[in-house]
N, CA, C and O atoms as a MOPAC input file, in Angstrom:
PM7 MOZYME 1SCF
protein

 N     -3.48900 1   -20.56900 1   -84.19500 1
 C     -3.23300 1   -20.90900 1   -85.56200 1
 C     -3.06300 1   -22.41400 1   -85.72000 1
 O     -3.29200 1   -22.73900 1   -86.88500 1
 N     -2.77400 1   -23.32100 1   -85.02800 1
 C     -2.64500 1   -24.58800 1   -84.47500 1
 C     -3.86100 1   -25.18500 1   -84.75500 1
 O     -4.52100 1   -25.29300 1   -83.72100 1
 N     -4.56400 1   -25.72400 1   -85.97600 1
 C     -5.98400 1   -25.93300 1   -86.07200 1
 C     -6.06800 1   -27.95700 1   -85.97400 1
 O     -6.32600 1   -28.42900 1   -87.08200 1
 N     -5.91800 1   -28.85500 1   -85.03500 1
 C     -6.35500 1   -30.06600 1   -85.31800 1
 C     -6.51200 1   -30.44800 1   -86.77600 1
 O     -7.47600 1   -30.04600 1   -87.42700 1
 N     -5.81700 1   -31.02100 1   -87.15700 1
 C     -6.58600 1   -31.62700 1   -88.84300 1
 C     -7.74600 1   -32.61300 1   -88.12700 1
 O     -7.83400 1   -33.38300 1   -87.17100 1
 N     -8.67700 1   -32.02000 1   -89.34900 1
 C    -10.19800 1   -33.03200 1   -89.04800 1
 C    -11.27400 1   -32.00600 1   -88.18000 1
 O    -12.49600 1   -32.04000 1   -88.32500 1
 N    -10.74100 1   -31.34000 1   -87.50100 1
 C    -11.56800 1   -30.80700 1   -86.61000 1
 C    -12.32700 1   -29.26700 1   -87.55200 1
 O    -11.82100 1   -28.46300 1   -88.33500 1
 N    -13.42100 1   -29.38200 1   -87.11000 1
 C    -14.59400 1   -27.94700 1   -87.93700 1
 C    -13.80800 1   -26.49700 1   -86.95300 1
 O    -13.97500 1   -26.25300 1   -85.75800 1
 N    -13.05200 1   -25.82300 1   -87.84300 1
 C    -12.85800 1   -24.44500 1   -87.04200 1
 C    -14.10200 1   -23.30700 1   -87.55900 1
 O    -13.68100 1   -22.15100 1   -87.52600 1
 N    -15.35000 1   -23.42100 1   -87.96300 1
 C    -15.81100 1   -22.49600 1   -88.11900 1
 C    -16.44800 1   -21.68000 1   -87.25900 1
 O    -17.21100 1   -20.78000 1   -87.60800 1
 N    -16.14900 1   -21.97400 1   -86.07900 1
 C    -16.31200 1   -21.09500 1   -84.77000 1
 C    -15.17300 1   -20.97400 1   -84.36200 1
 O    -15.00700 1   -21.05300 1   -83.14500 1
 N    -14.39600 1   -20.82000 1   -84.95000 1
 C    -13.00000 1   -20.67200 1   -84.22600 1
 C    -11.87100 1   -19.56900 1   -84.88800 1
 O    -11.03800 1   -19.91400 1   -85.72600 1
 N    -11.96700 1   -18.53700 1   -84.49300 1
 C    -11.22000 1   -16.94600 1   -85.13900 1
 C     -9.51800 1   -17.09300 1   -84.25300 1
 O     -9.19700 1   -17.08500 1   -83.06500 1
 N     -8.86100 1   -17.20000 1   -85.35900 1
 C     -7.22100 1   -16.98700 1   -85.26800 1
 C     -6.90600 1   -15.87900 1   -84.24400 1
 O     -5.92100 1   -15.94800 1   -83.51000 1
 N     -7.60600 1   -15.06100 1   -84.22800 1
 C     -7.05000 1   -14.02400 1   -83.68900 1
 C     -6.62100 1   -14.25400 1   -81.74100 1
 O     -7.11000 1   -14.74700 1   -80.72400 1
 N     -5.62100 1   -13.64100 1   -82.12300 1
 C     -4.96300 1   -13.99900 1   -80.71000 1
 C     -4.52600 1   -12.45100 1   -79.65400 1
 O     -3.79200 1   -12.33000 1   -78.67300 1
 N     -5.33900 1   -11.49700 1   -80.39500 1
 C     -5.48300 1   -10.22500 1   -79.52700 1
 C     -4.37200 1    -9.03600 1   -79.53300 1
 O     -4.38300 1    -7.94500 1   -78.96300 1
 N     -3.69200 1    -9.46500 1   -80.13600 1
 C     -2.15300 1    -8.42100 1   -80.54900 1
 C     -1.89500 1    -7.92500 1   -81.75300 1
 O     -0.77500 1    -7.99200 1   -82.26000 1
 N     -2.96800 1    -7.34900 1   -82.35100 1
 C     -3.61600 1    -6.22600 1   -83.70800 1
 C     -2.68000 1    -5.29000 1   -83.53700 1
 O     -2.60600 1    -4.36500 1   -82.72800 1
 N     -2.07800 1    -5.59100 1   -84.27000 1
 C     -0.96500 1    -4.26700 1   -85.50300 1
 C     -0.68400 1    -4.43900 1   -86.64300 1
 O      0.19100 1    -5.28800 1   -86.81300 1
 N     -1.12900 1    -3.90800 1   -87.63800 1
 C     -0.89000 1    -4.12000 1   -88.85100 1
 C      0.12900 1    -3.09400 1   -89.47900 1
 O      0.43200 1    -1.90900 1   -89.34100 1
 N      0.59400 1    -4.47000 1   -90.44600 1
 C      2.09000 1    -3.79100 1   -91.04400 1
 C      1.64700 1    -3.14300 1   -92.09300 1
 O      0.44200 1    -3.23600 1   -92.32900 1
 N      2.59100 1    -2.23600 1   -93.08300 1
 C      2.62200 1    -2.06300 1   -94.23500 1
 C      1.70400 1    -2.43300 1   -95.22500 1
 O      1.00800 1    -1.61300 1   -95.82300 1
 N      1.68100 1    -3.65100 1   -95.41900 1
 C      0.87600 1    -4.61900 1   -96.14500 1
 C     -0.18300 1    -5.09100 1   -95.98900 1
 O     -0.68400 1    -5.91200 1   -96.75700 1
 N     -0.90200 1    -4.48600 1   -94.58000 1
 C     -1.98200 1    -4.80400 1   -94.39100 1
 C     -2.17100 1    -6.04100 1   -93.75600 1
 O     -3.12400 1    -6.77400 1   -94.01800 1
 N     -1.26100 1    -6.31200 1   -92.89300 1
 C     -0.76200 1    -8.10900 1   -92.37300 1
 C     -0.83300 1    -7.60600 1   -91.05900 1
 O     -0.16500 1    -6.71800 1   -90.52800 1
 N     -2.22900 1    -8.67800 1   -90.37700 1
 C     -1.40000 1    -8.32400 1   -88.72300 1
 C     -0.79800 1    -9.18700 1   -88.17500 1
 O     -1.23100 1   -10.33600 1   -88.26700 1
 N      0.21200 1    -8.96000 1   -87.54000 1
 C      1.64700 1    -9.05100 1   -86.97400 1
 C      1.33900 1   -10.19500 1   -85.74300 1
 O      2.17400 1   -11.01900 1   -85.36900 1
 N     -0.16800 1   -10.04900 1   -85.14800 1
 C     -0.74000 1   -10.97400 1   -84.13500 1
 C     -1.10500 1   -12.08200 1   -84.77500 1
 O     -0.63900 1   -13.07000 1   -84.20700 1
 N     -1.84800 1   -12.38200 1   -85.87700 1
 C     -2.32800 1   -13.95800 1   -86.55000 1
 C     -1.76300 1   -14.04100 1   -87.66500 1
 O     -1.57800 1   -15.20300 1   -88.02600 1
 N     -1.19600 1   -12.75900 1   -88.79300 1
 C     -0.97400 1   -13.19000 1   -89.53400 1
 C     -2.06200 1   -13.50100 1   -90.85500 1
 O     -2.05700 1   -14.33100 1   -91.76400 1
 N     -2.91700 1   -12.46800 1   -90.48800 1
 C     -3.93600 1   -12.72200 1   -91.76900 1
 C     -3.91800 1   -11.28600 1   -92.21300 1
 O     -3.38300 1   -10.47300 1   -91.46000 1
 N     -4.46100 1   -10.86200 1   -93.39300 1
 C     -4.83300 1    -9.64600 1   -94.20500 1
 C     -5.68100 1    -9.18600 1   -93.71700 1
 O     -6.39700 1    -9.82600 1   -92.94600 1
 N     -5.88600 1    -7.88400 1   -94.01600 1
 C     -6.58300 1    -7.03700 1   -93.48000 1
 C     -8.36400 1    -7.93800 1   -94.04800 1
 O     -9.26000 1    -8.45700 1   -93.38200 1
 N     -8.20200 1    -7.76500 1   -95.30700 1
 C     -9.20700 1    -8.43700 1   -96.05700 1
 C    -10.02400 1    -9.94000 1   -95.50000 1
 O    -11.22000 1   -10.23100 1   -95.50000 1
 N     -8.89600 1   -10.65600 1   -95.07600 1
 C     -9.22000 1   -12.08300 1   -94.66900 1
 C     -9.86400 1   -11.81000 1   -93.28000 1
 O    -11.00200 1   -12.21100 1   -93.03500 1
 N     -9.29300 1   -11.28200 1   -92.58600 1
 C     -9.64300 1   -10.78700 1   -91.19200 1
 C    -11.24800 1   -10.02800 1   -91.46500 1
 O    -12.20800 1   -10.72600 1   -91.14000 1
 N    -11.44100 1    -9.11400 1   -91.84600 1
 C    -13.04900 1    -9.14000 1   -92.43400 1
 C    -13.84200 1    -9.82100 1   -92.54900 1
 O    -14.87400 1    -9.87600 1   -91.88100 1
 N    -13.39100 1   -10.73700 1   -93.76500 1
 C    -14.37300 1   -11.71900 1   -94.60900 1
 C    -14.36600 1   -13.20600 1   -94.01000 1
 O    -14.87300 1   -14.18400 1   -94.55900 1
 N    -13.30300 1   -13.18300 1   -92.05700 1
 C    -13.58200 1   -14.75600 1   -92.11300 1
 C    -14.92000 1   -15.38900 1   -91.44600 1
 O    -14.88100 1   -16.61600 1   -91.35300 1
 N    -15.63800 1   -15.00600 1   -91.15300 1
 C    -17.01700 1   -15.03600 1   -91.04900 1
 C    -17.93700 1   -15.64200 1   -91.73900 1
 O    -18.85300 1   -16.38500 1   -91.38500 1
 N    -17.45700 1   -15.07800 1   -93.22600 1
 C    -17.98300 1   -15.75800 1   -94.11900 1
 C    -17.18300 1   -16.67100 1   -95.04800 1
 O    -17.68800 1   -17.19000 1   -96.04400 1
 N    -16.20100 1   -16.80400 1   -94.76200 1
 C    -15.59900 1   -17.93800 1   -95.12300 1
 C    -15.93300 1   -19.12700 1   -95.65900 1
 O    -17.10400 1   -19.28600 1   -95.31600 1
 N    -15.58500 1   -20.08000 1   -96.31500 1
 C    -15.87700 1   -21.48100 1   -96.17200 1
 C    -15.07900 1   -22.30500 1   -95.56800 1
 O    -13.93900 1   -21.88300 1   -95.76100 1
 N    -15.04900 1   -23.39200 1   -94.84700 1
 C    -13.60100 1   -23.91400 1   -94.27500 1
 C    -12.44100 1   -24.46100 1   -95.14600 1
 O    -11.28000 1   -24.80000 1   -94.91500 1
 N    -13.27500 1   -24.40300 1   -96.30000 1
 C    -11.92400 1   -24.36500 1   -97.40900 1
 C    -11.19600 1   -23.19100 1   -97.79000 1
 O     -9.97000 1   -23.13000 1   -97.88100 1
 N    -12.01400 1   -22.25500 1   -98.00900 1
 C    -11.13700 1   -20.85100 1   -97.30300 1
 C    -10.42200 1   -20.74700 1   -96.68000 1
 O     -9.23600 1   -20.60200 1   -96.97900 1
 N    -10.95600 1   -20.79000 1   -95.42700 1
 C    -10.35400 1   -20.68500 1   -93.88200 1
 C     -9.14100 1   -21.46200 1   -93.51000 1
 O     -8.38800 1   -21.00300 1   -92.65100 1
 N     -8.86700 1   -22.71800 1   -94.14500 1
 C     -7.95400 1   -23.94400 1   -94.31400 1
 C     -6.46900 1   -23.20900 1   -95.06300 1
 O     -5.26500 1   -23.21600 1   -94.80700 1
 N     -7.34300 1   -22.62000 1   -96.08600 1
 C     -6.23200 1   -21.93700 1   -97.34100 1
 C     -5.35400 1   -20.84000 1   -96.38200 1
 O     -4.18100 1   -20.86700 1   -96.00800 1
 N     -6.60500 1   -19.72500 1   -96.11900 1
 C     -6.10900 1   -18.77900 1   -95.13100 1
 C     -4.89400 1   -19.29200 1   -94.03200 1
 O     -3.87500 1   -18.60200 1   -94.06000 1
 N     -4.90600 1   -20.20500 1   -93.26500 1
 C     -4.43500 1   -20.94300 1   -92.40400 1
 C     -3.00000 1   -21.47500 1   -92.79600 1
 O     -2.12800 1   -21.62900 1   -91.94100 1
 N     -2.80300 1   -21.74600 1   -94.13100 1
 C     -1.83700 1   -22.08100 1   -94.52400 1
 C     -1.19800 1   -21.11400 1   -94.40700 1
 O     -0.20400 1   -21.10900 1   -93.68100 1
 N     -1.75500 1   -19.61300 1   -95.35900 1
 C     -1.06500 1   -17.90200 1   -95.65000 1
 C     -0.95300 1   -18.05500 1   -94.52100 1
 O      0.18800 1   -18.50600 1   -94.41600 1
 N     -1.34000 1   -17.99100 1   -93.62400 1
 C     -0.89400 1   -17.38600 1   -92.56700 1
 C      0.28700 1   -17.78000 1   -91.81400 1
 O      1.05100 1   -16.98400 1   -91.26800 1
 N      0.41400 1   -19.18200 1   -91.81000 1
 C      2.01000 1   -19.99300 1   -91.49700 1
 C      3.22600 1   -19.47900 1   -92.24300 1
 O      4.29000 1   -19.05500 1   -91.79200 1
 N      2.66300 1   -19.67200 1   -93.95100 1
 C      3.90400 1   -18.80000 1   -94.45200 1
 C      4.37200 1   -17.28300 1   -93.53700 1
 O      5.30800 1   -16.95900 1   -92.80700 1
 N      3.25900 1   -16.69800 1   -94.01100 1
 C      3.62600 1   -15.19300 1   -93.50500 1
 C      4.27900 1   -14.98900 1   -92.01300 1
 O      5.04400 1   -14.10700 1   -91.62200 1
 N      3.81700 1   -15.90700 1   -91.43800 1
 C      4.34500 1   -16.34000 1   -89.76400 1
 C      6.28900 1   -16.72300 1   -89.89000 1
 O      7.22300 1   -16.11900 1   -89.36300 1
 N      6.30000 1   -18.04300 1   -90.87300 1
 C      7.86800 1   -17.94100 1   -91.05600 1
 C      8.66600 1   -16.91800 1   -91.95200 1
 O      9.85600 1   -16.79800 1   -91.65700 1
 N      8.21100 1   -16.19700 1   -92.95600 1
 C      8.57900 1   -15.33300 1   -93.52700 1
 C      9.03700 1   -13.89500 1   -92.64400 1
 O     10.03000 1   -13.18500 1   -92.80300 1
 N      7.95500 1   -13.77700 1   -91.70100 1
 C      8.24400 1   -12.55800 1   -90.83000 1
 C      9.20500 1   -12.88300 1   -90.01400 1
 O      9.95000 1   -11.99300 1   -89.60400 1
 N      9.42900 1   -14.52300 1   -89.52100 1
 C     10.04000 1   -14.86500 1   -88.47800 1
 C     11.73100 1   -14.89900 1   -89.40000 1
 O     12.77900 1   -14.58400 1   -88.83500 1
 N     11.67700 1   -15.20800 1   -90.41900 1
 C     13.33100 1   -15.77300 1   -90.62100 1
 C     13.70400 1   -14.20900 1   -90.99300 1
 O     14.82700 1   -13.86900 1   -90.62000 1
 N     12.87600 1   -13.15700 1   -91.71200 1
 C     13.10700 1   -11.73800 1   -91.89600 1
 C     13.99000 1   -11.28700 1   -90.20500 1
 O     15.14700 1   -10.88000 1   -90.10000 1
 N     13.31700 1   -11.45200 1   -89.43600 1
 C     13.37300 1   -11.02200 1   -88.09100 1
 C     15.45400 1   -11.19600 1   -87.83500 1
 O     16.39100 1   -10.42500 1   -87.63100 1
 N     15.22100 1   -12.91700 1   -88.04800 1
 C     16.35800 1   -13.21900 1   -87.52300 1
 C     17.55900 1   -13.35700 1   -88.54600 1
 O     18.56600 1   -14.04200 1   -88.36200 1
 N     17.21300 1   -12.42100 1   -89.89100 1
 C     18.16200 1   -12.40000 1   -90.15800 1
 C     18.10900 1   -13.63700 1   -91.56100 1
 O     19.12500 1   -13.67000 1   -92.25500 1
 N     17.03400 1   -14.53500 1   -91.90700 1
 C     16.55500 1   -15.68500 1   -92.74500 1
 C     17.17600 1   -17.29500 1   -91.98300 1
 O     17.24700 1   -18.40700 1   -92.50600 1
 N     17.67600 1   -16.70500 1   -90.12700 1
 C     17.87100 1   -18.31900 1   -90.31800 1
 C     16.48900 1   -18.24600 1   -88.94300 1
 O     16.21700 1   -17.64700 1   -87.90200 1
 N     15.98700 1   -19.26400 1   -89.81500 1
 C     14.76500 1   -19.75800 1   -89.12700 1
 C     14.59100 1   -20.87900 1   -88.99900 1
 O     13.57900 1   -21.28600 1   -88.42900 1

C-alpha cells in the first residue's frame, strides 16, 4: 500500500495475499472493496491514487476500531 509519490503503479496490485472480506465487502488484507478489487485493472492512476487513499483510511479506521480508537 506504500506507493512512492511520482512513481507509475499501474502494474502494481495492492494485494498482499490475506483475502477475507468483511461485512462490507472490505478485504481485511489491502483494504479495498470488493468492487475496486475487480475494476483495478482498469483503473486510471487517478483512480488507483484515490483508491489508495480509501484504503489508508479504512486501514486506520479498522486499526483504531481494533484497539479500542486509540491509534
Amino acid at each position: 500500500m506504500n506507493m512512492p509519490s511520482g512513481q507509475n503503479n499501474s502494474h502494481v496490485i495492492p494485494c498482499i495475499r490475506n483475502c477475507c472480506l468483511d461485512q462490507q465487502d472490505i478485504c481485511l488484507g489491502c483494504f479495498r472493496h470488493l468492487d475496486e478489487i475487480l475494476a483495478w485493472r482498469v483503473m486510471s492512476e487517478a483512480e488507483q491514487q484515490a483508491c489508495y487513499t480509501k484504503m489508508r483510511q479504512r486501514k486506520c479506521a479498522h486499526l483504531a476500531k481494533l484497539s479500542g480508537g486509540a491509534v
